[in-house]
Every structure is written in structure tokens, then in C-alpha cells.
C-alpha positions as CSV (number, residue, x, y, z in Angstrom):
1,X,115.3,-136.0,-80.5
2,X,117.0,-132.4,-80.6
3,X,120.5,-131.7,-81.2
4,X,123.4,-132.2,-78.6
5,X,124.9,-128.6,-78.3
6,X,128.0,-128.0,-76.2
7,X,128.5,-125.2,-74.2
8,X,131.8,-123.7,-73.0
9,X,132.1,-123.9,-69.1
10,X,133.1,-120.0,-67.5
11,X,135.8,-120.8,-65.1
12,X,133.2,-119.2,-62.0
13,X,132.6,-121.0,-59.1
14,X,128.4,-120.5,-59.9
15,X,129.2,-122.5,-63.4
16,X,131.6,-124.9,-62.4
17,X,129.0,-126.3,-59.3
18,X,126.7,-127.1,-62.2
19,X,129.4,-129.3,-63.7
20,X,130.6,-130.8,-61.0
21,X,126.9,-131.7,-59.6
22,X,126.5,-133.3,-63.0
23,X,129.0,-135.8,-63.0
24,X,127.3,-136.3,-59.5
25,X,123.9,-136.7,-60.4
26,X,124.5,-138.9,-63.1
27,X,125.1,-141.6,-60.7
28,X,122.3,-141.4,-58.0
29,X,121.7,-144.7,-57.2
30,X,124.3,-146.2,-58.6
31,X,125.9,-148.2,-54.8
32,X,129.7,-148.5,-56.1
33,X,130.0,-144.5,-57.0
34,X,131.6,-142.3,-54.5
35,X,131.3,-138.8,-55.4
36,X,134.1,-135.9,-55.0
37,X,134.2,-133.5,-52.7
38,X,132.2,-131.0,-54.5
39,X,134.2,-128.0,-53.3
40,X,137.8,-129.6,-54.0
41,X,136.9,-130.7,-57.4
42,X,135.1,-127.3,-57.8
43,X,138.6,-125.1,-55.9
44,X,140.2,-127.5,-58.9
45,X,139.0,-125.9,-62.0
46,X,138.9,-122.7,-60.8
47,X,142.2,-120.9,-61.8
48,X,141.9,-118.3,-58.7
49,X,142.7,-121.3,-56.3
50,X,144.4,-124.2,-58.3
51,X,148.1,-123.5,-59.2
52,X,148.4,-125.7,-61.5
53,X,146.7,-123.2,-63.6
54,X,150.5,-121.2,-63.5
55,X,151.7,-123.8,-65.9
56,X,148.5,-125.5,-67.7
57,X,145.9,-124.4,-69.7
58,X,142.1,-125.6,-69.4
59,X,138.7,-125.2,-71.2
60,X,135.3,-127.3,-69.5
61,X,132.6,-128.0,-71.8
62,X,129.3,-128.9,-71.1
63,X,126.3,-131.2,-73.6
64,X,123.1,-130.0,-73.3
65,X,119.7,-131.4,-74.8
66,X,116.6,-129.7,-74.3
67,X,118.0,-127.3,-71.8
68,X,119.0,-130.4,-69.7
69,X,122.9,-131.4,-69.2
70,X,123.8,-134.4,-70.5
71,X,128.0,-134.5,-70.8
72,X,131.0,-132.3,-70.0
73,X,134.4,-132.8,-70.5
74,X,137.3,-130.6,-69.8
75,X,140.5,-130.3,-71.8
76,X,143.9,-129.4,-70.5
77,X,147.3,-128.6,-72.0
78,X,150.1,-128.9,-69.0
79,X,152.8,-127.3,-70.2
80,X,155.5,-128.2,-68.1
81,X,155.0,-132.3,-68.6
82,X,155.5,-131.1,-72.3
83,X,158.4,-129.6,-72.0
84,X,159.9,-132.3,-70.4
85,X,158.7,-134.8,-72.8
86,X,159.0,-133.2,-75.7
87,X,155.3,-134.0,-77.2
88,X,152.6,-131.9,-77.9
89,X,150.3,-133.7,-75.8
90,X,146.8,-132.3,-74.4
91,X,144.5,-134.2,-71.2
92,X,141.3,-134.7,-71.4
93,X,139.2,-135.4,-67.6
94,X,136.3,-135.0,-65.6
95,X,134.2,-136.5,-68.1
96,X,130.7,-137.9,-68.2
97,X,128.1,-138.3,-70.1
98,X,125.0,-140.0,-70.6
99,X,124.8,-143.6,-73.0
100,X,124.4,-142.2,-76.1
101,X,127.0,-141.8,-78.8
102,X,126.1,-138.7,-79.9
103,X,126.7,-136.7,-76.8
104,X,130.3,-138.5,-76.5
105,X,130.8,-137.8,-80.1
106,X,130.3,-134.0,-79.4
107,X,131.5,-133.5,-75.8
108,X,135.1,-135.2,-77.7
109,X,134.7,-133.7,-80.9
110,X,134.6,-130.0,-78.7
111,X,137.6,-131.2,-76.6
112,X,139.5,-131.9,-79.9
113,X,139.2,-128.8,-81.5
114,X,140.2,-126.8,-78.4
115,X,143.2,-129.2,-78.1
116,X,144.4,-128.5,-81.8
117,X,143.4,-124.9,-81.3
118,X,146.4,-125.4,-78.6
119,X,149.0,-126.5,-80.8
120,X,148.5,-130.1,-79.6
121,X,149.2,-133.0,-81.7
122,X,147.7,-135.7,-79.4
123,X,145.6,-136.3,-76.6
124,X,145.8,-138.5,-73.6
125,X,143.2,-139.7,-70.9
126,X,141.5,-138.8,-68.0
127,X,143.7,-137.3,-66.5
128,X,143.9,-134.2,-64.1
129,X,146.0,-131.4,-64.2
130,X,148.4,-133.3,-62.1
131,X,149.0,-137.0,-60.4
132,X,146.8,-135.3,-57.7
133,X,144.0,-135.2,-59.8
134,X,142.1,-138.1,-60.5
135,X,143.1,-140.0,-63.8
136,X,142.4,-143.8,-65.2
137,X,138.9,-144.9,-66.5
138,X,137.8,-147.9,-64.9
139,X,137.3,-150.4,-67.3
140,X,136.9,-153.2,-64.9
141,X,135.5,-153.6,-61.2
142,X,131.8,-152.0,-62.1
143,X,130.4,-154.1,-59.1
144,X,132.8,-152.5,-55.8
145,X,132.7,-149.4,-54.5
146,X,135.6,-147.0,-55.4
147,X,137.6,-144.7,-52.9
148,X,138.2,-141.3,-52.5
149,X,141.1,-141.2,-54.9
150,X,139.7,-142.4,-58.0
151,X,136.8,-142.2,-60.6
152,X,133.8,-144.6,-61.2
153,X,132.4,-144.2,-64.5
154,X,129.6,-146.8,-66.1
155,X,131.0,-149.5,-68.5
156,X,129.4,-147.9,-71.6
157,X,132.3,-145.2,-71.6
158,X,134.7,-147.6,-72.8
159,X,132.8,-148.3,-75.8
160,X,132.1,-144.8,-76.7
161,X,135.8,-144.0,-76.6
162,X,137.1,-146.4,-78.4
163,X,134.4,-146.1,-80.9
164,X,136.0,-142.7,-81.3
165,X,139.4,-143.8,-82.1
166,X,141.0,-144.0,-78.4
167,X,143.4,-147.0,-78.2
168,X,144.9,-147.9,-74.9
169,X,148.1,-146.3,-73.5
170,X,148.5,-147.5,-70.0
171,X,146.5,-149.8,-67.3
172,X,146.4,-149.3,-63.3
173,X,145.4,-152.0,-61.3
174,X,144.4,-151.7,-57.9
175,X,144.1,-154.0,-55.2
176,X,142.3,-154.9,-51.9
177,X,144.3,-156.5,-49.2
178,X,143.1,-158.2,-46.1
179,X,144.6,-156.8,-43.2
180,X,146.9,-160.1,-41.2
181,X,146.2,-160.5,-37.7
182,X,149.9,-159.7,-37.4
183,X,152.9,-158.6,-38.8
184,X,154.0,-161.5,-41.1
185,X,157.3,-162.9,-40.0
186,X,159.1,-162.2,-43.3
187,X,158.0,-159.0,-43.1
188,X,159.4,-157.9,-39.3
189,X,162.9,-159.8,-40.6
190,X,163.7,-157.6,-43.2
191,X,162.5,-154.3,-41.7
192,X,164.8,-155.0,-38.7
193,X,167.6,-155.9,-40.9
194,X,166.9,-152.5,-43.0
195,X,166.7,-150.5,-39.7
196,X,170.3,-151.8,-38.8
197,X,171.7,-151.6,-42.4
198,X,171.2,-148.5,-43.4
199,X,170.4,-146.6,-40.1
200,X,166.7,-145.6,-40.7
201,X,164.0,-145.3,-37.9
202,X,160.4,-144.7,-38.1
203,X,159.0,-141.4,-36.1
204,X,155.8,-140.7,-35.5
205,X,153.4,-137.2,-35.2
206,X,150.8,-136.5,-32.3
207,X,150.7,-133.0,-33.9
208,X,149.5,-131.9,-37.3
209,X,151.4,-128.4,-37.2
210,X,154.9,-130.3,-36.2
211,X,154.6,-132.5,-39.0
212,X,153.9,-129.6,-41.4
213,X,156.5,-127.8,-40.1
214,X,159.4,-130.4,-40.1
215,X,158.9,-132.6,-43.0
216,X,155.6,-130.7,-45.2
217,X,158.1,-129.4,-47.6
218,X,160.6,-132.1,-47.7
219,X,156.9,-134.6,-48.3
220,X,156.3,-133.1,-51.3
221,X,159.8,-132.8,-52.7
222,X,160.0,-136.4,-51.8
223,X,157.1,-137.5,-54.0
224,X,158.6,-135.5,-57.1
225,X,161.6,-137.4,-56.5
226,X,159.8,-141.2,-56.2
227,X,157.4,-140.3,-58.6
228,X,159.2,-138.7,-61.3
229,X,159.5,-141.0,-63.9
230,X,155.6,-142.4,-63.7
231,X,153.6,-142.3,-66.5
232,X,152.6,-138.5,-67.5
233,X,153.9,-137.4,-63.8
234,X,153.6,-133.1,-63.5
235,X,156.2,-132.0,-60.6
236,X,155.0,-130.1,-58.0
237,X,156.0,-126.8,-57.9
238,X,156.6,-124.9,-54.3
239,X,152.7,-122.7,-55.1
240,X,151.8,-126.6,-55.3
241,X,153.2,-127.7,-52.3
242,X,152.5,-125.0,-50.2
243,X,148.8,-125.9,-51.6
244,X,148.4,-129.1,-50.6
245,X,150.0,-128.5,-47.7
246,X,147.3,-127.2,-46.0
247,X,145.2,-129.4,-48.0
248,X,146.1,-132.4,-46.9
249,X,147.7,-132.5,-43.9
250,X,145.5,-131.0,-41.5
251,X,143.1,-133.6,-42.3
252,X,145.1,-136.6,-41.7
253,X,144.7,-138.8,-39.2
254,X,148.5,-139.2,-37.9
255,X,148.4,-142.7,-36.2
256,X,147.8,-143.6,-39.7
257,X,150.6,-142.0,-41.1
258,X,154.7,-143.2,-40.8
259,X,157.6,-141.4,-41.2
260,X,161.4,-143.1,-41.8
261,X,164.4,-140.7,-41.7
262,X,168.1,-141.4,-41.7
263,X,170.7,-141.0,-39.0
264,X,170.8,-137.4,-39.7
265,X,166.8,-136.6,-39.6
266,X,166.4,-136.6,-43.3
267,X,163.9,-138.0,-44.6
268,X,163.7,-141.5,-46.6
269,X,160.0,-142.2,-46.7
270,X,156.6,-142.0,-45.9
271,X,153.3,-143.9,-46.1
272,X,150.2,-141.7,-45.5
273,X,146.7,-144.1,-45.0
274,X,143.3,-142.7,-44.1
275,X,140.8,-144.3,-43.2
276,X,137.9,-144.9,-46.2
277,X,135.5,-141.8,-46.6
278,X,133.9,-143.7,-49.4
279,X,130.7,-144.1,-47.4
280,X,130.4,-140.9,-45.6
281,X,131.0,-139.0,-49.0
282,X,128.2,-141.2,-50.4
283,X,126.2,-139.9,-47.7
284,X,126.8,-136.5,-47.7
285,X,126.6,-136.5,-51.9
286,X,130.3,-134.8,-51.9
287,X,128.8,-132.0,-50.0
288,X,130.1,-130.6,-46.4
289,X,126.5,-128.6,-45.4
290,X,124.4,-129.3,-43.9
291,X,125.9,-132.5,-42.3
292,X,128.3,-133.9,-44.7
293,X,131.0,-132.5,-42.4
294,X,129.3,-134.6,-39.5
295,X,129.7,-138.0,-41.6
296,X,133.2,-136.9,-42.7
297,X,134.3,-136.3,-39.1
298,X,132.6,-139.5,-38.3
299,X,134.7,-141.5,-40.8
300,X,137.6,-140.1,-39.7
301,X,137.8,-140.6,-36.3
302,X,135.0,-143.0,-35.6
303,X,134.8,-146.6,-36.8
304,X,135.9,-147.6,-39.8
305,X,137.2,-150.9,-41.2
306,X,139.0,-149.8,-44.8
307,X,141.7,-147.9,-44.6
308,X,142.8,-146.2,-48.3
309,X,146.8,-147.0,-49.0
310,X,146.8,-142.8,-50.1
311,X,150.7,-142.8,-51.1
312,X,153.7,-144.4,-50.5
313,X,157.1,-142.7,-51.3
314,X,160.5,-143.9,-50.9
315,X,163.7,-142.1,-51.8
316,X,164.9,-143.6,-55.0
317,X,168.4,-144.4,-53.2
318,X,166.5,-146.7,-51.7
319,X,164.0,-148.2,-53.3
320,X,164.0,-152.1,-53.8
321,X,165.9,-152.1,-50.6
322,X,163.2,-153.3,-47.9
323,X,162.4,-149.6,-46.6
324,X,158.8,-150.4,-47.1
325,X,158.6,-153.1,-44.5
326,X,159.6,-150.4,-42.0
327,X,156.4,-148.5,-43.1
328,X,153.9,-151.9,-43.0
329,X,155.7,-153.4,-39.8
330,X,154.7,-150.0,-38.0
331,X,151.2,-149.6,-40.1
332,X,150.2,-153.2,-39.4
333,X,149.5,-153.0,-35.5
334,X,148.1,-149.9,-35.4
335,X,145.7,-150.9,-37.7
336,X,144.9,-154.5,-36.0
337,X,144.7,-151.8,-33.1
338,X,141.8,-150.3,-34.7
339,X,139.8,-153.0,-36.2
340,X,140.8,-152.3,-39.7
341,X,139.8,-155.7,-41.8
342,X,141.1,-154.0,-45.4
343,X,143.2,-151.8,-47.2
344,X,142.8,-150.3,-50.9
345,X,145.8,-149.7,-52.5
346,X,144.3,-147.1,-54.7
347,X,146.2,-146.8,-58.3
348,X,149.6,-147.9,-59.6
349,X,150.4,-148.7,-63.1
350,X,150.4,-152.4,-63.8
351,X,153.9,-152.3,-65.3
352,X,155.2,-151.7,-61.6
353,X,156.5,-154.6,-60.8
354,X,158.2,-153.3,-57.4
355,X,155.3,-151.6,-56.0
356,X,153.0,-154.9,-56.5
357,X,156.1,-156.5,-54.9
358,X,155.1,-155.2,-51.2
359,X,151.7,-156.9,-51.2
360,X,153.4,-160.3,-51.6
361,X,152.9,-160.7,-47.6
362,X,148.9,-160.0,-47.5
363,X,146.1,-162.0,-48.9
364,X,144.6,-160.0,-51.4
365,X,142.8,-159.7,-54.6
366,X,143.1,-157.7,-57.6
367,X,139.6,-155.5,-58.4
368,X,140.1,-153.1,-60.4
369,X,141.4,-151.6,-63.1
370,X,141.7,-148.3,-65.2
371,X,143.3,-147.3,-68.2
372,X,144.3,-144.0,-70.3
373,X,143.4,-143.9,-73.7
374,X,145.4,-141.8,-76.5
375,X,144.5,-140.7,-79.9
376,X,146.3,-138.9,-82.6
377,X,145.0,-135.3,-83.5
């Protein structure tokens, strides 16, 4: 068999399509793996249209054997979670490969080197540029399909990383909920007494422009404030914002989406679900032409009975107060509305004892799970 060799990645978009289709490829068949959107996670590494690049530093790499890819890998240094942490800490993501140890050994040997080339004294992952990005390799739940918002790797990455030297340095867990055929009754009691406590009141959108305009800004400012102190969490900056901005919130459906402000309009929190484009991105291979779009569009406004939990942020002033009921209590009905039979709550670290706290009023199971690994350089 010939030598691995590994191949630094141009940041083009002509090179990066050939590593993202990769990581896509690798799984055909495979019925749990949803691939990405192939031009997000391609706009992503490119430093013309990701402004993360204003603060981080990223080199891809690519295994190849016989002329034919078998790995990448890309390393990133973000420099403003370093300077507020204090560590000399580098990322590694977006990484696949094929089951053999030699292409892992290379593809993280490569990654290594750059990272130390970097200044960097450790290394932590997957993980993305920031919390937008994916991040967390599954290490259990091989058998259901994933969503939108994380990765699906095979079972043989775990062993090749830790055969490397990678020990664990945080879990998510994620879990499945069955949506109730109502709002449970514990549930309506403490969102009214919230409502009447503090003053809060949920609003809703018909418009995707008002929304951006009133409370797009002030949604992402939000989210660095609940968020902050998460593991390895990268504040937005207003580039970022502005970004996902028009990223995201055009796309959302709005019924889907709930609001809570004060007396005085500000705003307290917001839960943002979307239906599951699991399947139609499965269909479409991450790819909008020729007809991903239709199945996207289908997903999105036709039928669909998983809805994906996307984010929930609360004002830290009042978190472990109750404010989340008001989100599920006006969630719950639209989505019996709607036929959904289950949510996904997507990631949150296994440590977080309040957010598992809100799924205390749904049946539900735990089925997955995802971990970032760290090594010393």
C-alpha cells in the first residue's frame, strides 16, 4: 500500500468543494448521516465570507493515497477565546477520514505541527471556529439519524483519537422528546405565574424583515450574554452578527419561533425551532441545484413531524426563574397544531444541569452523545 501524503487545502472555493464533498462522500449509504449544506460549510472556510476569519487563524489539510482522498482535517487558532482564557489553545474540526490508522495518524500529526507552528501549547476538539460551527464527536447514538446542527462520524474515530493521545474534556448529550398532546399542567402554572411576576409577555412575528429589524441585533447580543460562560464559547462580534443575520433569519419559519420581552419591549428570551431538514438534506446530498432547494422548501413549509430545538436563550437575570415555560407553553400548541410528534434538543453539555431541567415535563430519551477531546502539544 502507498504512503498517506497530506496536502495543504488553498482557501478557494474550487479546493474547499473537494473537501467538503469528502467528508460527504465518505458516508454514502450510511442512513443516520445528514450532510451539510455544502455551500455554508464551504462560505465557512473561506475567509472572504466567514468573519470569524477577523480574529482566527485556519489551515485545511487533506490525506491522499494513490491520487484518491482519504482524510482532511482543519486546524484553527481563535484568538479572541485565547485571550480571554488565557491558554494557548488551537481547534481542530471538520475531520474525517477513512478506518485506517495511518491516515488519522498523519491527517493529526499535520494538524499538530501547524498548531505548534502557531504558538499553541494544546489542542482541543472538533470544534468550529465558533459555537455556530459544528463541534462534539459522537461517540454514542451510531444507529439515529442526526440533525442539521451536528456531526455524524463512524465509531472507529473514537479509537483512532484516543490511540493518538486524546483524552476527554467535555460530553454533550442530546435528547429526543415526544411532543404532549398538551401543555402539561405544571408547565401552564408556572409560565402564568412568571408572566405576572416579572412582567414578561411572549410576541410573535408574521414578518421576517420586522423581526430582523426589531430584535436581530439584540438576538445575537442575547446569545453572547446566555452563552458566555459555555465551554470554549467565541462571542460574536457585530461583522458576526450582521452575518448571521441574514443567515439565519430569513429562513426561519416564524410560527416556530417565540419571543419574551419585558414591560418596556426589551428583550428576555427567545426559543428558535425549525422544523427537521435532516431528510431533505439527505436527499438533496447538502446540495441546493438541481432540486435540493425543492426538498428544502418542502421541509420547511410542508409536512414534517421533528422539529430541531435550534437555541434557546434566556437573559442570565433570569435564568432558573421559569421564563422557559413561557417559551414551551407558546411552542407546545402550535406544534400539536402542526402534527409535530418530536423534538431534538440538539447539543448541550452534560454538566448543565438547568438546561436538562426544562425537559422534566416531556417523555423523552437520551440518544446521543458527543465529546471534545484535548491533548497536550
Amino acid at each position: 500500500m502507498s504512503e498517506v501524503k497530506i496536502i495543504p487545502v488553498a482557501p478557494v472555493k474550487k479546493e474547499l468543494k473537494k473537501y467538503v464533498q469528502f467528508g460527504i462522500d465518505l458516508y454514502a449509504g450510511n442512513p443516520c448521516y445528514v450532510p451539510p449544506l455544502v455551500i455554508d460549510e464551504v462560505d465557512t472556510l473561506l475567509p472572504g465570507k466567514n468573519p470569524a476569519f477577523e480574529f482566527c487563524s485556519a489551515q485545511s489539510f487533506m490525506a491522499m493515497r494513490d491520487g484518491k482522498p482519504v482524510g482532511r482535517i482543519t486546524g484553527i487558532v481563535n484568538r479572541l477565546v485565547n485571550e480571554r482564557s488565557g491558554k494557548r489553545q488551537a481547534r481542530f474540526g471538520f475531520v474525517d477520514f477513512v478506518d485506517d490508522p495511518e491516515v488519522s495518524a498523519a491527517l493529526f500529526a499535520a494538524v499538530e505541527d501547524w498548531a505548534r507552528s502557531q504558538g499553541m501549547h494544546e489542542i482541543i476538539g472538533p470544534m468550529g471556529f465558533s459555537d455556530m460551527d459544528h463541534e462534539g464527536m459522537l461517540i454514542e447514538g451510531f444507529d439515529e439519524m442526526g440533525t442539521m446542527a451536528t456531526i455524524y462520524n463512524y465509531p472507529y474515530y473514537r479509537d483512532h483519537i484516543e490511540a493518538l493521545g486524546y483524552g476527554k474534556d467535555v460530553d454533550w448529550v442530546e435528547f429526543r422528546m415526544t411532543v404532549p398532546d398538551k401543555v402539561p399542567d405544571k408547565m401552564m402554572r408556572i409560565s402564568d405565574i412568571v408572566r405576572k411576576k416579572y412582567g414578561l409577555r411572549n410576541i410573535k412575528f408574521t414578518s421576517a424583515k420586522k423581526i430582523k429589524e426589531q430584535y436581530g441585533v439584540a438576538l445575537f447580543e442575547l446569545i453572547n450574554e446566555a452563552y458566555d460562560d459555555l465551554y470554549g464559547y467565541s462571542p460574536l462580534t457585530p461583522r458576526q452578527i450582521n452575518y448571521y443575520i441574514d443567515l439565519y433569519l430569513g429562513i426561519i419559519r416564524l410560527e416556530y419561533v417565540s419571543v419574551i420581552v419585558d414591560a418596556d419591549d426589551r428583550l428576555v428570551g427567545i426559543g428558535i425551532s425549525i422544523p427537521s431538514f435532516s431528510a431533505a438534506l439527505r436527499k438533496s446530498r447538502g446540495k441546493l441545484l438541481p432540486f435540493g432547494w425543492y426538498h428544502m422548501l418542502k421541509a420547511l413549509k410542508g409536512h414534517n413531524d421533528v422539529i430541531d430545538l435550534l437555541l434557546v436563550a434566556i437573559k442570565p437575570e433570569y435564568q432558573s426563574k421559569g421564563v422557559n415555560a413561557l417559551l414551551f407553553s407558546d411552542l407546545i400548541p402550535i406544534y400539536i397544531k402542526n402534527n409535530i410528534k418530536f423534538a431534538e434538543s440538539n447539543l448541550e453539555l452534560e454538566s448543565n444541569e438547568s438546561v436538562q431541567s426544562q425537559w422534566q415535563y416531556f417523555e423523552r430519551r437520551q440518544h446521543r452523545r458527543r465529546r471534545a477531546f484535548r491533548k497536550k502539544l
